[in-house]
PyMOL Python script that loads the backbone (N, CA, C, O; Angstrom):
from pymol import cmd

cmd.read_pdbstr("""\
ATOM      1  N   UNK A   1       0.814  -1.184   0.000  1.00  0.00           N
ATOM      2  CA  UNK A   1       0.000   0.000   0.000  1.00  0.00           C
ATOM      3  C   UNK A   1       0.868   1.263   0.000  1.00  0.00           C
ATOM      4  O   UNK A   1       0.365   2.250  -0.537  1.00  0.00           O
ATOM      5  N   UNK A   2       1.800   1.354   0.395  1.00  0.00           N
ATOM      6  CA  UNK A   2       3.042   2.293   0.632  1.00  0.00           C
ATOM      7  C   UNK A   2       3.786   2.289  -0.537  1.00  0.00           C
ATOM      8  O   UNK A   2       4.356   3.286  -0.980  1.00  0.00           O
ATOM      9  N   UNK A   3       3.793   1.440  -0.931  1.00  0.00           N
ATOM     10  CA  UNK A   3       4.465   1.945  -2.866  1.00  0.00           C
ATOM     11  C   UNK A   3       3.845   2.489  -3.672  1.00  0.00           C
ATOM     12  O   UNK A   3       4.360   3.191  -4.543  1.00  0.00           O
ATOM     13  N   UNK A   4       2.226   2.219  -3.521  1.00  0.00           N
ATOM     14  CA  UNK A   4       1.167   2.469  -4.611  1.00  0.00           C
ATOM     15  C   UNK A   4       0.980   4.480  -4.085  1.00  0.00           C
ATOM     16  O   UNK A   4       0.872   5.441  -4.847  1.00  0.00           O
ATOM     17  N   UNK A   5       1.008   4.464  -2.674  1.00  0.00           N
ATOM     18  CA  UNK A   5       0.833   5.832  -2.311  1.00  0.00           C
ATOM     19  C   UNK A   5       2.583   6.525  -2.717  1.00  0.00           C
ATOM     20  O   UNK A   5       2.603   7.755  -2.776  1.00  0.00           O
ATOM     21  N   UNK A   6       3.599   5.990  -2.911  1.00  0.00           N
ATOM     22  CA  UNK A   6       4.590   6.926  -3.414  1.00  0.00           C
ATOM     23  C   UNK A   6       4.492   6.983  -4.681  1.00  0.00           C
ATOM     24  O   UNK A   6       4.871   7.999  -5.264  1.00  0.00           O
ATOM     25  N   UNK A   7       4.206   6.400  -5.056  1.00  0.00           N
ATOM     26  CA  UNK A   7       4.745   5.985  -6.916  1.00  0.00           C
ATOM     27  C   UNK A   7       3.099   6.862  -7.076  1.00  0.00           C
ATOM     28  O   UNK A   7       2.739   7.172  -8.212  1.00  0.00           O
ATOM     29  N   UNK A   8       2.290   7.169  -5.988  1.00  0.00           N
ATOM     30  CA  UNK A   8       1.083   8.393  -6.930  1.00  0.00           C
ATOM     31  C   UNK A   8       2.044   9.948  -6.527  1.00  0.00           C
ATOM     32  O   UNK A   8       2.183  10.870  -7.331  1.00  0.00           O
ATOM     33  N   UNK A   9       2.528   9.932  -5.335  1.00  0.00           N
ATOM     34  CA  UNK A   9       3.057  11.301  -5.003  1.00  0.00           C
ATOM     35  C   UNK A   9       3.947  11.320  -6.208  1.00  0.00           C
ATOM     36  O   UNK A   9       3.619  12.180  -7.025  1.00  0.00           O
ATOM     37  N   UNK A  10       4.981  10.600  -6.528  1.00  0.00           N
ATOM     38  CA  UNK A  10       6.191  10.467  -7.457  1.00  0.00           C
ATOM     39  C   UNK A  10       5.663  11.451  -8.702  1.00  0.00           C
ATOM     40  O   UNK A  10       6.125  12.560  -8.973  1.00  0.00           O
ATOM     41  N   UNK A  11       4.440  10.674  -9.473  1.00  0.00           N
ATOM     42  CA  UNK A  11       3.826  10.704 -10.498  1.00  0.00           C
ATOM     43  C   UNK A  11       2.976  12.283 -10.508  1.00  0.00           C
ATOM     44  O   UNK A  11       2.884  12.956 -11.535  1.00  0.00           O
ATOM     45  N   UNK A  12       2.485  12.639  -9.378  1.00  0.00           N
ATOM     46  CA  UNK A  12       2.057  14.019  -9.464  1.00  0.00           C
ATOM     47  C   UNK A  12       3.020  15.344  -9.203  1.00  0.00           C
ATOM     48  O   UNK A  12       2.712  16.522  -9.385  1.00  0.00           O
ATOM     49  N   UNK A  13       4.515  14.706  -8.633  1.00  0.00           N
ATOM     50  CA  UNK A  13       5.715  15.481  -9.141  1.00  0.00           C
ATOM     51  C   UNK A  13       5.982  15.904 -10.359  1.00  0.00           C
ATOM     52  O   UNK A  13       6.072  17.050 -10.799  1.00  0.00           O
ATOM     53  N   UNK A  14       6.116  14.757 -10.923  1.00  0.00           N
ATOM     54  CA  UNK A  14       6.461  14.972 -12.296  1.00  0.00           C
ATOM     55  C   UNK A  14       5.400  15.746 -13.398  1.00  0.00           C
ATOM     56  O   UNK A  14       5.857  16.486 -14.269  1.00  0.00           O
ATOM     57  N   UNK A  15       3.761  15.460 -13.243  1.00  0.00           N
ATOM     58  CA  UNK A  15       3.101  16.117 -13.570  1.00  0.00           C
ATOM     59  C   UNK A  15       2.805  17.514 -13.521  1.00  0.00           C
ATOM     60  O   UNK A  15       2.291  18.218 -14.391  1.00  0.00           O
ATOM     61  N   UNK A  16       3.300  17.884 -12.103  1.00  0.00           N
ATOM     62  CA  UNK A  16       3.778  19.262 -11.651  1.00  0.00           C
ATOM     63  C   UNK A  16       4.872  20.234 -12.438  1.00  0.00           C
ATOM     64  O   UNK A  16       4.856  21.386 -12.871  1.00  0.00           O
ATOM     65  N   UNK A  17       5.747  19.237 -12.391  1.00  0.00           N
ATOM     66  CA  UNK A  17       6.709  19.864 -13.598  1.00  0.00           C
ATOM     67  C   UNK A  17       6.783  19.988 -14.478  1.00  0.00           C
ATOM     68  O   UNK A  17       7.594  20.848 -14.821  1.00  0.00           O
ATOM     69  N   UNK A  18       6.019  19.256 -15.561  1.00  0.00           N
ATOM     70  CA  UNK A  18       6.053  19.396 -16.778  1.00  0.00           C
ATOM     71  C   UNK A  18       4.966  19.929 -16.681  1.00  0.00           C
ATOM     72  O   UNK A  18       4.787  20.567 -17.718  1.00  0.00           O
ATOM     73  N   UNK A  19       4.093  20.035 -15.985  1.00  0.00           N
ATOM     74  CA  UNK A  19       2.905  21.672 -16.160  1.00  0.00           C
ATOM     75  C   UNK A  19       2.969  23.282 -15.957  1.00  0.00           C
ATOM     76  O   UNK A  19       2.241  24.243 -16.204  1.00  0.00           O
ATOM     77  N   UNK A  20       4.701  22.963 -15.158  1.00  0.00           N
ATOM     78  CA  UNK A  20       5.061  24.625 -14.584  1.00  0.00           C
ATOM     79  C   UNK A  20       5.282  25.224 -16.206  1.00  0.00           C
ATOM     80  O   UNK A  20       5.738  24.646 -17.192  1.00  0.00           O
ATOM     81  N   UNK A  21       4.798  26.522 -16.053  1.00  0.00           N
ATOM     82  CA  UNK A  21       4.997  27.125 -17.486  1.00  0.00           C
ATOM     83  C   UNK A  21       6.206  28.035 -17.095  1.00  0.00           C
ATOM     84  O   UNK A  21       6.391  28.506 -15.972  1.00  0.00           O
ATOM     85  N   UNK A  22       6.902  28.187 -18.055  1.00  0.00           N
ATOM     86  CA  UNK A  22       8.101  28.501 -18.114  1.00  0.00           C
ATOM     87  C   UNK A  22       8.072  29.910 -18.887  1.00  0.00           C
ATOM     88  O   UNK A  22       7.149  30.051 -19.689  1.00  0.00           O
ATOM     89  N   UNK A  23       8.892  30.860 -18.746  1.00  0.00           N
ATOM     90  CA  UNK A  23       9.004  32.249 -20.027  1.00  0.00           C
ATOM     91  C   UNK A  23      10.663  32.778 -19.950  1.00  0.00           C
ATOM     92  O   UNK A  23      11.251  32.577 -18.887  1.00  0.00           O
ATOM     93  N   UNK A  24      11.200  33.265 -20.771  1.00  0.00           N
ATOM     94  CA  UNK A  24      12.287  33.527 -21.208  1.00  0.00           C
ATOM     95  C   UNK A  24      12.796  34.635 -20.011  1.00  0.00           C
ATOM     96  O   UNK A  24      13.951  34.964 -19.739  1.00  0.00           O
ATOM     97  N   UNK A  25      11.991  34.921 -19.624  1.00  0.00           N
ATOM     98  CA  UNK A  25      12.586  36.364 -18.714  1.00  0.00           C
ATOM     99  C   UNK A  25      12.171  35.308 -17.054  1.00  0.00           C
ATOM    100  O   UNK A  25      12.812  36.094 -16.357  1.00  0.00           O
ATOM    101  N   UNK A  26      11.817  34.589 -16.341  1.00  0.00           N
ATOM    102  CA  UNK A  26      11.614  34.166 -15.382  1.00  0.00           C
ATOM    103  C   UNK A  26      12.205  32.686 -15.452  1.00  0.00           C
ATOM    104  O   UNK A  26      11.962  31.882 -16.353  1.00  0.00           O
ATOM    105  N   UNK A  27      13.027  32.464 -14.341  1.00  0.00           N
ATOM    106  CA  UNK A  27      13.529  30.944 -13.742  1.00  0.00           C
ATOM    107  C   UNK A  27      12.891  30.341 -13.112  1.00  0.00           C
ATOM    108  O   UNK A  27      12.471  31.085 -12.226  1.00  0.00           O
ATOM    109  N   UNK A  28      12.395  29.069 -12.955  1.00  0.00           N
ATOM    110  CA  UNK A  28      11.355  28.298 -12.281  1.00  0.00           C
ATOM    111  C   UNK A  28      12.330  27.344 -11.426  1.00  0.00           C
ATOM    112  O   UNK A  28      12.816  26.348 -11.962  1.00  0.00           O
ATOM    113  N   UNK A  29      12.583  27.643 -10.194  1.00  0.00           N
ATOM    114  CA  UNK A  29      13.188  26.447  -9.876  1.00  0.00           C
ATOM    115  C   UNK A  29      12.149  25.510  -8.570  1.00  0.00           C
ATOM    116  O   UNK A  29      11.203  25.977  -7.936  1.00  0.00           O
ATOM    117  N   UNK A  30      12.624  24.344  -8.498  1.00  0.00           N
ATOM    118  CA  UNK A  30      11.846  24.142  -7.931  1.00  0.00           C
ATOM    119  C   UNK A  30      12.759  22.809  -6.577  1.00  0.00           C
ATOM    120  O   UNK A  30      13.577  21.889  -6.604  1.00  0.00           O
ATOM    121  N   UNK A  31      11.800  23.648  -5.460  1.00  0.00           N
ATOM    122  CA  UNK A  31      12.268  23.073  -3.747  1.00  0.00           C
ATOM    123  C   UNK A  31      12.391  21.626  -3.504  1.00  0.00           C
ATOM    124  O   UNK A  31      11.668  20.889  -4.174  1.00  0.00           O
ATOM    125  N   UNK A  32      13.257  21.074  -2.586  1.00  0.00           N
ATOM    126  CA  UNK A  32      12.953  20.065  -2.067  1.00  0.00           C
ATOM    127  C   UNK A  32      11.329  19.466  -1.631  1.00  0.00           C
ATOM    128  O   UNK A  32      11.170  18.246  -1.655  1.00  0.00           O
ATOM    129  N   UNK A  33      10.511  20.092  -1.358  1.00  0.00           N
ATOM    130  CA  UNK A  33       9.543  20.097  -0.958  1.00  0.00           C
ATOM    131  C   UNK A  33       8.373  20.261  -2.004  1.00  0.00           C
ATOM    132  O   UNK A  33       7.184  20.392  -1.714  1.00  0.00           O
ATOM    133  N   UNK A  34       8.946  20.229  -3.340  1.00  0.00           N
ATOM    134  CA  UNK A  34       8.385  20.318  -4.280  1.00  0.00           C
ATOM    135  C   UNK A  34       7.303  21.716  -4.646  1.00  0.00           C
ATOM    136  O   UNK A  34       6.274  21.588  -5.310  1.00  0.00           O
ATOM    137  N   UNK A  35       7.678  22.745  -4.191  1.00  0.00           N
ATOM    138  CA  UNK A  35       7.051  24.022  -4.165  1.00  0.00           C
ATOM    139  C   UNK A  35       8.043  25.046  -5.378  1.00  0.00           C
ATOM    140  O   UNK A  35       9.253  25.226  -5.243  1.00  0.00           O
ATOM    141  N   UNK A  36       7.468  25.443  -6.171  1.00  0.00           N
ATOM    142  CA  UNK A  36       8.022  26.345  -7.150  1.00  0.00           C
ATOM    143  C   UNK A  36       8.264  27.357  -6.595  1.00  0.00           C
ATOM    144  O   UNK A  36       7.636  27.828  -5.647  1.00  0.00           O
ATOM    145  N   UNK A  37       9.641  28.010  -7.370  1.00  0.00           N
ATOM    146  CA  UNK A  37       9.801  29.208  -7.034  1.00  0.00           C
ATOM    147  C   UNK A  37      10.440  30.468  -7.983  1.00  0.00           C
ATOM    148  O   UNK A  37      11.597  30.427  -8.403  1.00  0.00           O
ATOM    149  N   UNK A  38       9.491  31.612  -8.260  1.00  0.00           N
ATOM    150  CA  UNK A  38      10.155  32.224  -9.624  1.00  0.00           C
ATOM    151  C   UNK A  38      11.420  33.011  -9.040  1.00  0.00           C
ATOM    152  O   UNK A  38      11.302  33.427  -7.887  1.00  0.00           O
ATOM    153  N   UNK A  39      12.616  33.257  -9.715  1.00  0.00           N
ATOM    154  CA  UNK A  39      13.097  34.291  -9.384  1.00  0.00           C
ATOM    155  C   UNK A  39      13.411  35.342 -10.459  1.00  0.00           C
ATOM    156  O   UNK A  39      13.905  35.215 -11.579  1.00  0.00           O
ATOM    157  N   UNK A  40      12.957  36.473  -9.751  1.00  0.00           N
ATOM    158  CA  UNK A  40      12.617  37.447 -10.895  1.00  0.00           C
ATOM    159  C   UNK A  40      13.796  38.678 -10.975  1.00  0.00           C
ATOM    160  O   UNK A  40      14.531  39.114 -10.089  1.00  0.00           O
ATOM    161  N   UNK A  41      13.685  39.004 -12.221  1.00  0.00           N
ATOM    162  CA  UNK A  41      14.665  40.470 -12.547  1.00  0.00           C
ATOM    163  C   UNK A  41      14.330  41.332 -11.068  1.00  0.00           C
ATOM    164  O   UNK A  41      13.281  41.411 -10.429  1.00  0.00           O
ATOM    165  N   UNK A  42      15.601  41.895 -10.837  1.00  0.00           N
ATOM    166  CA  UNK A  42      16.018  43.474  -9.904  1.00  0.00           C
ATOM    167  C   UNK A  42      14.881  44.169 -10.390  1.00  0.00           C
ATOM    168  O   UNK A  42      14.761  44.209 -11.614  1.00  0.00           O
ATOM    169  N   UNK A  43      14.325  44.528  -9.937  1.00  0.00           N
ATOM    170  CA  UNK A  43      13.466  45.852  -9.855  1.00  0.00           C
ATOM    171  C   UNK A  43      13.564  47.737  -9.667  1.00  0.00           C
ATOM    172  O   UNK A  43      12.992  48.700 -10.178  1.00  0.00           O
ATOM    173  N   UNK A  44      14.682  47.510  -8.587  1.00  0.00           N
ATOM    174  CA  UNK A  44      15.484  48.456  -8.663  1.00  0.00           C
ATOM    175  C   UNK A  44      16.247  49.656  -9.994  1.00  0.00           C
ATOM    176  O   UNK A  44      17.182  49.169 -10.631  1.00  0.00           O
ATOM    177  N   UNK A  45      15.969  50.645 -10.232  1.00  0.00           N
ATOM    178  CA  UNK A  45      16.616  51.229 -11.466  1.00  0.00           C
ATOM    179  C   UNK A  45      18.009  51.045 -11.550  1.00  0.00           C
ATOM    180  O   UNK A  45      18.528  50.729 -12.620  1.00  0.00           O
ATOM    181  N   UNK A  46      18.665  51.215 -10.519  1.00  0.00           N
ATOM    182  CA  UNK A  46      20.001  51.198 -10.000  1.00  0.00           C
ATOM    183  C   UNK A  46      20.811  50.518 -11.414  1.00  0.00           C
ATOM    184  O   UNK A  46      21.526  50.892 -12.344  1.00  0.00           O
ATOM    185  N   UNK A  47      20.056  49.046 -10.784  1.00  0.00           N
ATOM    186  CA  UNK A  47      20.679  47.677 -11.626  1.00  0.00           C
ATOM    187  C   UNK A  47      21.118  47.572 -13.220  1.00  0.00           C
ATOM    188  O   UNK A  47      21.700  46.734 -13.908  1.00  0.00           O
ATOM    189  N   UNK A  48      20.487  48.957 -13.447  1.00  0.00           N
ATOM    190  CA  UNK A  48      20.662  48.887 -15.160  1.00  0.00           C
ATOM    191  C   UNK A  48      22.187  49.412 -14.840  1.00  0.00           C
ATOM    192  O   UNK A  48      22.776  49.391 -15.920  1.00  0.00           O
ATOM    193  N   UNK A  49      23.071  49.873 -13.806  1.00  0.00           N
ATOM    194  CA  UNK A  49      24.190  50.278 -14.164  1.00  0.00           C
ATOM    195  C   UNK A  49      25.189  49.533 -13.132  1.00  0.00           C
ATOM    196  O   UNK A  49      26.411  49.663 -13.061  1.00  0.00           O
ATOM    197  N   UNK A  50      24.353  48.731 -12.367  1.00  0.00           N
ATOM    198  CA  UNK A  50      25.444  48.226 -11.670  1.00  0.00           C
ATOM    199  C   UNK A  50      25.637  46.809 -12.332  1.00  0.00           C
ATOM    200  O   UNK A  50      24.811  46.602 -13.221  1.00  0.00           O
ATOM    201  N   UNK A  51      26.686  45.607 -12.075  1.00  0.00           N
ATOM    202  CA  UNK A  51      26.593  44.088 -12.056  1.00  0.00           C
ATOM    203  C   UNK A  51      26.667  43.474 -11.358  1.00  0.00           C
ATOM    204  O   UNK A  51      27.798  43.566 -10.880  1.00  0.00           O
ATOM    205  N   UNK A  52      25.740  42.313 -10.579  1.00  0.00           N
ATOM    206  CA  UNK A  52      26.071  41.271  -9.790  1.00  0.00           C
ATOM    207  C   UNK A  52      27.220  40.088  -9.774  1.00  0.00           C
ATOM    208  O   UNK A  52      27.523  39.415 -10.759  1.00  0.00           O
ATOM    209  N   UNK A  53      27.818  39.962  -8.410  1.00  0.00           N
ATOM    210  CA  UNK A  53      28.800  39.238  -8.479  1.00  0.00           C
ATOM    211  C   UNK A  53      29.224  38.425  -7.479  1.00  0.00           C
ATOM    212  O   UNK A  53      28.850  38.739  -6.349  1.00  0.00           O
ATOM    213  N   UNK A  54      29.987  37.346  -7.611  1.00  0.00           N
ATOM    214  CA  UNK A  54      30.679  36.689  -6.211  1.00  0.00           C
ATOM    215  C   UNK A  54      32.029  36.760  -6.111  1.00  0.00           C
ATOM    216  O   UNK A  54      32.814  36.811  -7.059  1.00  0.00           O
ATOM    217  N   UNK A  55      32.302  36.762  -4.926  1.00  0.00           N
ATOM    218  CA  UNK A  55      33.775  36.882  -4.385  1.00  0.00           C
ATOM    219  C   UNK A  55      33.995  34.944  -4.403  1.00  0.00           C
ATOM    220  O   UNK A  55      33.070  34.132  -4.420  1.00  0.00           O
ATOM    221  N   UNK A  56      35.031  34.725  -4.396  1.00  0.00           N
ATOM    222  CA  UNK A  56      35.945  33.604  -3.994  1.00  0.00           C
ATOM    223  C   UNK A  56      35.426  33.142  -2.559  1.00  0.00           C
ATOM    224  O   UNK A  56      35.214  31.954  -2.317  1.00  0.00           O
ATOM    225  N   UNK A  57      35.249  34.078  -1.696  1.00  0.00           N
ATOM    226  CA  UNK A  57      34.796  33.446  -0.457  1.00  0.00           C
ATOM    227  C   UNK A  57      33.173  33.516  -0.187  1.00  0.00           C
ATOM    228  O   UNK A  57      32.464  33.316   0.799  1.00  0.00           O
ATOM    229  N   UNK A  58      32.915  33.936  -1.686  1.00  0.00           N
ATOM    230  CA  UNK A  58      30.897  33.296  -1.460  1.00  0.00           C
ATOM    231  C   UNK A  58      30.405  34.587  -1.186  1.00  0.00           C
ATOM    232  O   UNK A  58      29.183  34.696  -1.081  1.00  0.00           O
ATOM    233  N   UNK A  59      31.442  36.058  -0.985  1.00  0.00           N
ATOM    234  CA  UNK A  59      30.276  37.500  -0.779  1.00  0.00           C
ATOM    235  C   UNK A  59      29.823  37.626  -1.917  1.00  0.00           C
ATOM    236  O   UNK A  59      30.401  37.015  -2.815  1.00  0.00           O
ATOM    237  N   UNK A  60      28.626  38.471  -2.249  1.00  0.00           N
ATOM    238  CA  UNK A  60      27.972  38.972  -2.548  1.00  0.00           C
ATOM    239  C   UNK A  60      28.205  40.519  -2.739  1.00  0.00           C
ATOM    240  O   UNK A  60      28.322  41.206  -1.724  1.00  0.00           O
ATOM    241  N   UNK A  61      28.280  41.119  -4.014  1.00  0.00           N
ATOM    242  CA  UNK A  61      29.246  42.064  -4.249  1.00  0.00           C
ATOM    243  C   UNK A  61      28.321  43.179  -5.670  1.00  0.00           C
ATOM    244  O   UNK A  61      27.761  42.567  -6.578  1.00  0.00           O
ATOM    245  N   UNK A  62      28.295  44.517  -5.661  1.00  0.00           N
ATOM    246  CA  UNK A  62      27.584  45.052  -6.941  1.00  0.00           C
ATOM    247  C   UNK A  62      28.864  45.951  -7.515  1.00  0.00           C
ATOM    248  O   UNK A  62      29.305  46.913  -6.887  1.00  0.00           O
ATOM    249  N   UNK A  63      29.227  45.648  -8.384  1.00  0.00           N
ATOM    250  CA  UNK A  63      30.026  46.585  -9.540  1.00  0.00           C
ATOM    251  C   UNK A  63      29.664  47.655 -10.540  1.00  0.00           C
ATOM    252  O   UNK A  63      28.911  47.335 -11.459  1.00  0.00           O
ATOM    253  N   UNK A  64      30.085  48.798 -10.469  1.00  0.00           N
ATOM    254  CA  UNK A  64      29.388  50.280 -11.014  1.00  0.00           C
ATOM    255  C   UNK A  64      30.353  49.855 -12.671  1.00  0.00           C
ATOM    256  O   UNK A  64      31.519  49.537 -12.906  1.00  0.00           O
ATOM    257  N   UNK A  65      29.086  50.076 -13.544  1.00  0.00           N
ATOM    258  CA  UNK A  65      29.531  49.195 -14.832  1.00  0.00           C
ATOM    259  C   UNK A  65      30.670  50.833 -15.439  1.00  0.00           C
ATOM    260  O   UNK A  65      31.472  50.736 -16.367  1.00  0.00           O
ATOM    261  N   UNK A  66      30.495  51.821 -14.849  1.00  0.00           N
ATOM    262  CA  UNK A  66      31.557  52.858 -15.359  1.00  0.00           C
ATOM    263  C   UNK A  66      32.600  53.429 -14.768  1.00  0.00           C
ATOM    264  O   UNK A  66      33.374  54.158 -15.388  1.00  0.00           O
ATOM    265  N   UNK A  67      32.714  53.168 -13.582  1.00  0.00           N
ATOM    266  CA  UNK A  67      33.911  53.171 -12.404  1.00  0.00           C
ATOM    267  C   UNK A  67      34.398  52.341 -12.075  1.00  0.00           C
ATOM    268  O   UNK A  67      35.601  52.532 -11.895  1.00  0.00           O
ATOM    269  N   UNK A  68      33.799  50.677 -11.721  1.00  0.00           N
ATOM    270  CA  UNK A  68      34.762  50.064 -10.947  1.00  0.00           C
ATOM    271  C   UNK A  68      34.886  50.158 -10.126  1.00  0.00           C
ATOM    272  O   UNK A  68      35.828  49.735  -9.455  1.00  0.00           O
ATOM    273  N   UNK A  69      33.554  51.048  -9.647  1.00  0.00           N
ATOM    274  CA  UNK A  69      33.823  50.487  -7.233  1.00  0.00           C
ATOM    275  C   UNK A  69      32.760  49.574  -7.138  1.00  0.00           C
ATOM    276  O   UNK A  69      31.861  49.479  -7.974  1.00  0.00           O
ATOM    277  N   UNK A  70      32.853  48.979  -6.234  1.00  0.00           N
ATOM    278  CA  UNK A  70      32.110  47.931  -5.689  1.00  0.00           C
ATOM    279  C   UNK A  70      31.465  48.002  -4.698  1.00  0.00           C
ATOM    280  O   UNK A  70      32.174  48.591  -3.881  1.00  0.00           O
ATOM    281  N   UNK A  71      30.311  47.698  -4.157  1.00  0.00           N
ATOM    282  CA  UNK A  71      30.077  47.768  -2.713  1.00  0.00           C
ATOM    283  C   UNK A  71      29.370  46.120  -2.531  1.00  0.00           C
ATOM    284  O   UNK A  71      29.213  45.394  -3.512  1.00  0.00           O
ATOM    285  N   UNK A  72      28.983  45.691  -1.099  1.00  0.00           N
ATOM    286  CA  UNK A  72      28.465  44.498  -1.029  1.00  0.00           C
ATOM    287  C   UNK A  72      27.233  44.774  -0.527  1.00  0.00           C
ATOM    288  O   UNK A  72      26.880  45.760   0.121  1.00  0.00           O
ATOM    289  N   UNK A  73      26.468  43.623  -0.952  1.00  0.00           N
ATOM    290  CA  UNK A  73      25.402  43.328  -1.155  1.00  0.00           C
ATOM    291  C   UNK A  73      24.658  42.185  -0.204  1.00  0.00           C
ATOM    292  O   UNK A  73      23.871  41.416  -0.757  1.00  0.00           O
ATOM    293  N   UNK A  74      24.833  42.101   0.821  1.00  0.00           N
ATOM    294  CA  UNK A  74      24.417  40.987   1.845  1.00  0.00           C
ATOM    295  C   UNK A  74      22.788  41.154   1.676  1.00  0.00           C
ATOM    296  O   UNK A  74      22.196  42.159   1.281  1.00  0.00           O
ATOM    297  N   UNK A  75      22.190  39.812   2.109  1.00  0.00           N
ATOM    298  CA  UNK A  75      20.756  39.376   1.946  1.00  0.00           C
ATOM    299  C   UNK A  75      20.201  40.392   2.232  1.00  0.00           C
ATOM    300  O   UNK A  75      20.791  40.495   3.308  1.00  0.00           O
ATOM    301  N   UNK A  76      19.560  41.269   2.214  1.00  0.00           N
ATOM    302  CA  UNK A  76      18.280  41.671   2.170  1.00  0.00           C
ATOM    303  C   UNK A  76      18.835  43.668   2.497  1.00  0.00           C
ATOM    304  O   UNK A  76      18.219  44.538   3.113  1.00  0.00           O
ATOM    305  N   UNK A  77      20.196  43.743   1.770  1.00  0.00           N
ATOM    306  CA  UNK A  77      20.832  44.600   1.520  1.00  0.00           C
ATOM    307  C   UNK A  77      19.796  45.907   1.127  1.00  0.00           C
ATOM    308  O   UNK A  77      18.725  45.399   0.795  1.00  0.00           O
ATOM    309  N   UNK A  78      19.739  46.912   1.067  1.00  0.00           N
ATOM    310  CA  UNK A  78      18.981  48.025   0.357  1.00  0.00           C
ATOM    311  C   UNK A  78      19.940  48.278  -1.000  1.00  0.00           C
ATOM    312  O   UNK A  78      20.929  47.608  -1.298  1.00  0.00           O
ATOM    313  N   UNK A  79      19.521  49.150  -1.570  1.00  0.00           N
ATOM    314  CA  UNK A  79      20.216  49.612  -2.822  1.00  0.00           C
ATOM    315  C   UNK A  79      20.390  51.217  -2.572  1.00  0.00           C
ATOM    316  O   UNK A  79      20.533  52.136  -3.379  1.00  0.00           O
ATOM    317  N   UNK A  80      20.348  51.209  -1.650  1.00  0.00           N
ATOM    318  CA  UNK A  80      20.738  53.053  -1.345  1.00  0.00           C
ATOM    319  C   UNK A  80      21.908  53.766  -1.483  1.00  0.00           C
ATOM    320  O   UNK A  80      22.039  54.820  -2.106  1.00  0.00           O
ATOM    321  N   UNK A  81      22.868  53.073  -0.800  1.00  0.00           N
ATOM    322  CA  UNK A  81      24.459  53.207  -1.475  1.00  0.00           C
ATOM    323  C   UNK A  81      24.604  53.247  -2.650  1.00  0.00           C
ATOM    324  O   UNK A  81      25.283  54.091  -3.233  1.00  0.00           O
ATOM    325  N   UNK A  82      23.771  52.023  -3.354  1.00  0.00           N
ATOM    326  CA  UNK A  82      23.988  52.337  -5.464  1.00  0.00           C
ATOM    327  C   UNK A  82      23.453  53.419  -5.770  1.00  0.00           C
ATOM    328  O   UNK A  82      24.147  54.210  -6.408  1.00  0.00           O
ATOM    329  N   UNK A  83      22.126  53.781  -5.434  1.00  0.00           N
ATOM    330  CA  UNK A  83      21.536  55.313  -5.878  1.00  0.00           C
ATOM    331  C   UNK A  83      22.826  56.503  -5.407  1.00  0.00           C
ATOM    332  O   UNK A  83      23.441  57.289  -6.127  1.00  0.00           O
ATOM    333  N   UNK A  84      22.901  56.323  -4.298  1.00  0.00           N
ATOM    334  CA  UNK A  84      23.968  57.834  -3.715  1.00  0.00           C
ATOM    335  C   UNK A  84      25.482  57.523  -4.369  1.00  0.00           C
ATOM    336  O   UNK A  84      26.289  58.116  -3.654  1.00  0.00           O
ATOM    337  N   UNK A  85      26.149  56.852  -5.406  1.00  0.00           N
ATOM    338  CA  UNK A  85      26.781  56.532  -5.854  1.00  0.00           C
ATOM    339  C   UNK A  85      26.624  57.030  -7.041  1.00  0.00           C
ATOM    340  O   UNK A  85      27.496  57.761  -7.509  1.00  0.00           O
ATOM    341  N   UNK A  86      25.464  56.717  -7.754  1.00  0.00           N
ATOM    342  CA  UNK A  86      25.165  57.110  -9.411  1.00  0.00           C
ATOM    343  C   UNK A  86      24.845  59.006  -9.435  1.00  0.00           C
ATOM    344  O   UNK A  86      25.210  59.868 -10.234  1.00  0.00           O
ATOM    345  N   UNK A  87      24.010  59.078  -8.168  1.00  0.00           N
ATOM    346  CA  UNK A  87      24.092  60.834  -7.661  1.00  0.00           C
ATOM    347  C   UNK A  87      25.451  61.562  -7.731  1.00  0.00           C
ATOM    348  O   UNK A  87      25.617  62.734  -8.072  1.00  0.00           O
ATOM    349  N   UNK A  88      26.462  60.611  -7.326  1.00  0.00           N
ATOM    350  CA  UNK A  88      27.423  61.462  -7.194  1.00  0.00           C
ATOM    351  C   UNK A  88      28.701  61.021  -8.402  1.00  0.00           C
ATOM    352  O   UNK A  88      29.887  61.348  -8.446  1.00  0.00           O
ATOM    353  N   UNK A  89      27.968  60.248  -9.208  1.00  0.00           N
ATOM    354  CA  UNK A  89      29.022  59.942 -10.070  1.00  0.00           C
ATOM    355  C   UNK A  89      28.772  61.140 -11.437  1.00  0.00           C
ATOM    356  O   UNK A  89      29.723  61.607 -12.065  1.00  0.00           O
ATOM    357  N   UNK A  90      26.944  61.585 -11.789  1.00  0.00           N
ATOM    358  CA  UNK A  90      26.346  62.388 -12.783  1.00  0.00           C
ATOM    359  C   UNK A  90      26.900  63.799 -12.661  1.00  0.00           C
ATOM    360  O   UNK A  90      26.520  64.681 -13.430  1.00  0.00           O
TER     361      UNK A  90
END
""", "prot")
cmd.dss("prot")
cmd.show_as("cartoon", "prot")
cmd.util.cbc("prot")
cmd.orient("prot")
């Protein structure tokens, strides 16, 4: 009875996935727990001039695409430093 109930969970995984709709501008990845998750473009204006990046030791780092300073970017970072940066770069 315990195979017939995995091999239905198994089977509505897979149905899950090949039903997630997909689009060129959004990544679908999807959890251990089998829960989708989009991750979407920066929203921020900033981003049209900065680039995302990693350090060697795993930081999290934004690069000014016309200077070359950097600042970091830790989880749930603001983007306020990039604005007062592009203010004072114009």
């Amino acid at each position: 009875m315990n195979d017939s109930i995995s091999s239905q969970k198994s089977q509505s995984k897979k149905a899950l996935q090949e039903a997630t709709p997909t689009s060129p501008t959004k990544v679908v990845r999807i959890t251990k727990k089998g829960n989708t998750r989009r991750k979407t473009k920066p929203r921020a204006p900033c981003w049209q001039h900065f680039s995302k990046y990693s350090t060697k030791d795993g930081e999290n780092r934004a690069k000014c695409n016309y200077c070359d300073v950097t600042y970091t970017m830790e989880t749930g970072a603001s983007t306020t430093n990039l604005n007062n940066h592009l203010k004072a770069i114009k």
